[in-house]
C-alpha positions as CSV (number, residue, x, y, z in Angstrom):
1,X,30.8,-15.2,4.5
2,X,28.6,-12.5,3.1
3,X,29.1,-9.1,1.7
4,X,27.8,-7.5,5.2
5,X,30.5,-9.4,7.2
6,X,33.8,-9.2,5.8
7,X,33.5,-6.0,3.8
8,X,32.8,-3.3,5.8
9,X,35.4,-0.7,5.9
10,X,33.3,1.1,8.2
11,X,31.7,0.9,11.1
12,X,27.6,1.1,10.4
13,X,27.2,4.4,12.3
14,X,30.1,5.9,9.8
15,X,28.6,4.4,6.8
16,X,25.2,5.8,7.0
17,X,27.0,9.3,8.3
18,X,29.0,8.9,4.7
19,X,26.1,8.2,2.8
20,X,25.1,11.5,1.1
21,X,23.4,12.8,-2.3
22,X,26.2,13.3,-4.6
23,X,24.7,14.9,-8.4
24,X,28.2,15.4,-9.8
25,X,28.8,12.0,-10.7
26,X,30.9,10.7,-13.8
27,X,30.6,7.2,-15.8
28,X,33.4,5.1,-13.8
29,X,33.0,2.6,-10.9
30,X,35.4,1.9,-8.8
31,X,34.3,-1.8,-8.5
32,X,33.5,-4.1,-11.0
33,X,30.0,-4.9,-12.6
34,X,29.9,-8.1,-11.2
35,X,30.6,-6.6,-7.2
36,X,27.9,-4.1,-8.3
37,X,25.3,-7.1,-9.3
38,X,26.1,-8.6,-6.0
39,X,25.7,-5.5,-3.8
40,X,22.5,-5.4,-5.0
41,X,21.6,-9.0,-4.7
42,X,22.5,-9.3,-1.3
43,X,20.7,-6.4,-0.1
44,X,17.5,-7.8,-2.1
45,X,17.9,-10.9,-0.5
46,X,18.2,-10.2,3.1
47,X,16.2,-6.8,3.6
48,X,12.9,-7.6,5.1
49,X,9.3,-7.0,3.9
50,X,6.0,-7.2,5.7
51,X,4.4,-10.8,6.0
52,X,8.3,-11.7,4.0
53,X,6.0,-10.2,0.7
54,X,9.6,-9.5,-0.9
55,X,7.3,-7.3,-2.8
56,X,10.9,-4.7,-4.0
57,X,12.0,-5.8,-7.5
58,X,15.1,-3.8,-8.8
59,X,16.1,-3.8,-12.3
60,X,19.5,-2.2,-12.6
61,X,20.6,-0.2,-16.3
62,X,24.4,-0.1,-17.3
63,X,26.1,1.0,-20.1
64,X,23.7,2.0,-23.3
65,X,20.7,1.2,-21.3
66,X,21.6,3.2,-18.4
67,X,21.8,6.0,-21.1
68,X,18.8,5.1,-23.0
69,X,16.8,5.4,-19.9
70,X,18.0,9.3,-19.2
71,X,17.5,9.9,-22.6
72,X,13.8,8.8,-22.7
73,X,13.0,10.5,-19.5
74,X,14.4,13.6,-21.1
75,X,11.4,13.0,-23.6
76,X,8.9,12.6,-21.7
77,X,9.8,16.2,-19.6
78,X,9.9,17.7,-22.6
79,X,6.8,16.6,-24.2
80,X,5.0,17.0,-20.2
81,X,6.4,20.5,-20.0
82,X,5.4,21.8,-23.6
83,X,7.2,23.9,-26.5
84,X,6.6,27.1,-24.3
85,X,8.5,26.1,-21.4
86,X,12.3,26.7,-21.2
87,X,14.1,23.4,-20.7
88,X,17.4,24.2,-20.8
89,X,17.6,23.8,-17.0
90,X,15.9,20.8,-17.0
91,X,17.7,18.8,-19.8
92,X,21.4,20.6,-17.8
93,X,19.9,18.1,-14.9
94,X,18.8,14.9,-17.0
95,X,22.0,15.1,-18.5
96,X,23.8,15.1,-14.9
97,X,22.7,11.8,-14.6
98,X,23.0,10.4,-17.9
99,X,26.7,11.6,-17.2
100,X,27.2,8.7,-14.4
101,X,27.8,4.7,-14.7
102,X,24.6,3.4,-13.9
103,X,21.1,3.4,-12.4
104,X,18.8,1.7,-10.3
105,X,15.1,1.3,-10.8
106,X,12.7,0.6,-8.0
107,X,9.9,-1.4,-8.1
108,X,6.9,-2.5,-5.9
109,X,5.4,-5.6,-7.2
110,X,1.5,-4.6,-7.0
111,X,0.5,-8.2,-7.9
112,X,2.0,-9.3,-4.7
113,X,0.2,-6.4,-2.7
114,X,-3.0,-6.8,-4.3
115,X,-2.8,-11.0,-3.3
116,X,-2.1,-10.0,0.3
117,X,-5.1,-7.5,0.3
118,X,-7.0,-10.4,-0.5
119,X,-5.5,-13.0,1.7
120,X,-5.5,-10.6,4.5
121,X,-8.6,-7.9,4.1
122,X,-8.4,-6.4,7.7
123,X,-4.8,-5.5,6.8
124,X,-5.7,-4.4,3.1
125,X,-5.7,-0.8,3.1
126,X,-1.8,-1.5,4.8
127,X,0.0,-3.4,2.7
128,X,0.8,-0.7,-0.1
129,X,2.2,1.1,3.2
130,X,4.4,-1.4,3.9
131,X,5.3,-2.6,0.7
132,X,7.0,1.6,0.1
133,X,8.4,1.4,3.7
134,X,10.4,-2.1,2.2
135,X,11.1,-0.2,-1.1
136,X,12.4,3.0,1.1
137,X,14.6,0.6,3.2
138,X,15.9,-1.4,-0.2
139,X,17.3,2.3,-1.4
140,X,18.7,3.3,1.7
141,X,20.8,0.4,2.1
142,X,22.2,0.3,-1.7
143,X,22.4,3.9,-1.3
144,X,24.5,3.3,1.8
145,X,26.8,-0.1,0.4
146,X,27.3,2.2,-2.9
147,X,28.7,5.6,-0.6
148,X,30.5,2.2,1.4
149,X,32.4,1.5,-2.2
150,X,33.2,5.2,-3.5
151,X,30.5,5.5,-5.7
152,X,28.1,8.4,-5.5
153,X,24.7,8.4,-6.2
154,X,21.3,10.7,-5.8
155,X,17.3,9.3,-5.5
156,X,15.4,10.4,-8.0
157,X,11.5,10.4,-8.6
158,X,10.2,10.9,-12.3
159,X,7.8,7.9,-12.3
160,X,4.1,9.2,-12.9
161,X,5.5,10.7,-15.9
162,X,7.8,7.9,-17.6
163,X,6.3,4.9,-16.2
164,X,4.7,3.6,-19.2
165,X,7.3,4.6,-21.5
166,X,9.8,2.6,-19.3
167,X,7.8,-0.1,-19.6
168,X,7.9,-0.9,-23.2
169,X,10.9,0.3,-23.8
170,X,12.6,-2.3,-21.2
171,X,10.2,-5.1,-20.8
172,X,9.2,-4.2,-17.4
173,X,6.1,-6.0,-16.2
174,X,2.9,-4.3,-16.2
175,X,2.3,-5.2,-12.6
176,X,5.6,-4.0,-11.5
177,X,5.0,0.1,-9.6
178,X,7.7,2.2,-10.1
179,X,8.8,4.0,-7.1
180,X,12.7,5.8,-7.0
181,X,15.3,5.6,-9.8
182,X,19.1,6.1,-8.6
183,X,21.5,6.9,-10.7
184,X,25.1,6.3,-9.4
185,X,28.9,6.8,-10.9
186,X,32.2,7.6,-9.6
187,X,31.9,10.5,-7.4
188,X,33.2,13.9,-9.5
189,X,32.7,16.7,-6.5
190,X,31.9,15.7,-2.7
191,X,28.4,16.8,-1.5
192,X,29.0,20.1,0.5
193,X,28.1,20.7,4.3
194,X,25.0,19.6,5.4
195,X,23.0,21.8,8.2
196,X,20.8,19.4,10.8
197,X,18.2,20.3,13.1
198,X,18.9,19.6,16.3
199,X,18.4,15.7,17.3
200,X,16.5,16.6,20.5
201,X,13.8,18.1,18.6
202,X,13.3,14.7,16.7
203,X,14.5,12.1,19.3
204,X,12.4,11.4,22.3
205,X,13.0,8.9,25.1
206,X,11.0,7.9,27.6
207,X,12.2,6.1,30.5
């Protein structure tokens, strides 16, 4: 029976009302490495894609790499932003996240985007589109099955300034986009009250 099935404390509606972005994280996990690996795993393997492209790849950073990552992010904001800026605030926030147990990168294969543009030219200019809405719906649903185990987690977006850098420093392939980066750890404060517009002003139904 898989993960979805018989683990779900929760009722779906409750899950995704639980799921919130949590920045006070610390480096525990309340499951195991292993349950982590296969969180992910599942959701890679059953969330769909356009034309199936299965165009997300994940690559997931524990321990010294999770760190290493943080630290080399906090490079290249510091070299972007120049000696003249102040970075304390910045490196306070880096830091925040280097703090937690782990994070997950996000890719969009572009090589697999590119072939469907070919394959399919009337669809072309849609499939980079689609392939982010699949990316998009890969996050939410770790993001979800994480807040579903106790571990908090935030979605962050520094790629355009460390993609390179990443890269080489952990074998990525060149063809691989990055598109999020999550870093997640046991949760150290709740996420405060959250203020909603009302639903009626984004929900119509037509009948």
């Amino acid at each position: 029976m898989s993960l979805f099935k018989k683990d779900l404390a929760q009722n779906f509606e409750e899950a995704i009302e639980n799921r919130r972005s949590i920045y006070h994280i610390e480096p525990k996990s309340p499951i195991s490495d292993d349950e982590i690996e296969k969180i992910i795993g599942d959701i890679v393997k059953h969330v769909p894609s356009a034309f199936n492209s299965q165009s997300t790849h994940i690559v997931l950073l524990l321990n010294d790499e999770h760190k290493k990552f943080w630290d080399l992010t906090k490079e290249c904001l510091k070299e972007k932003m120049g000696p003249d800026r102040d970075f304390s605030a910045t490196e306070q926030k880096i830091n925040s996240f280097k703090a937690g147990y782990g994070t997950v990168l996000y890719y969009v294969d572009t090589k697999v985007t590119e072939g469907l543009q070919e394959k399919f030219a009337s669809y072309a200019d849609n499939f980079p589109v689609w392939a982010h809405h699949s990316s998009a719906m890969h996050q939410f649903a770790i993001w979800t099955a994480f807040a579903n185990k106790g571990l908090g987690a935030s979605l962050q977006h520094y790629n355009g300034v460390i993609d390179d850098k990443v890269v080489t420093e952990f074998d990525i392939p060149a063809t691989w986009e990055l598109v999020a980066q999550m870093p997640f750890g046991t949760i150290g404060s709740e996420a405060g009250p959250k203020e909603f517009q009302p639903v009626e002003n984004r929900f119509i139904v037509k009948k």
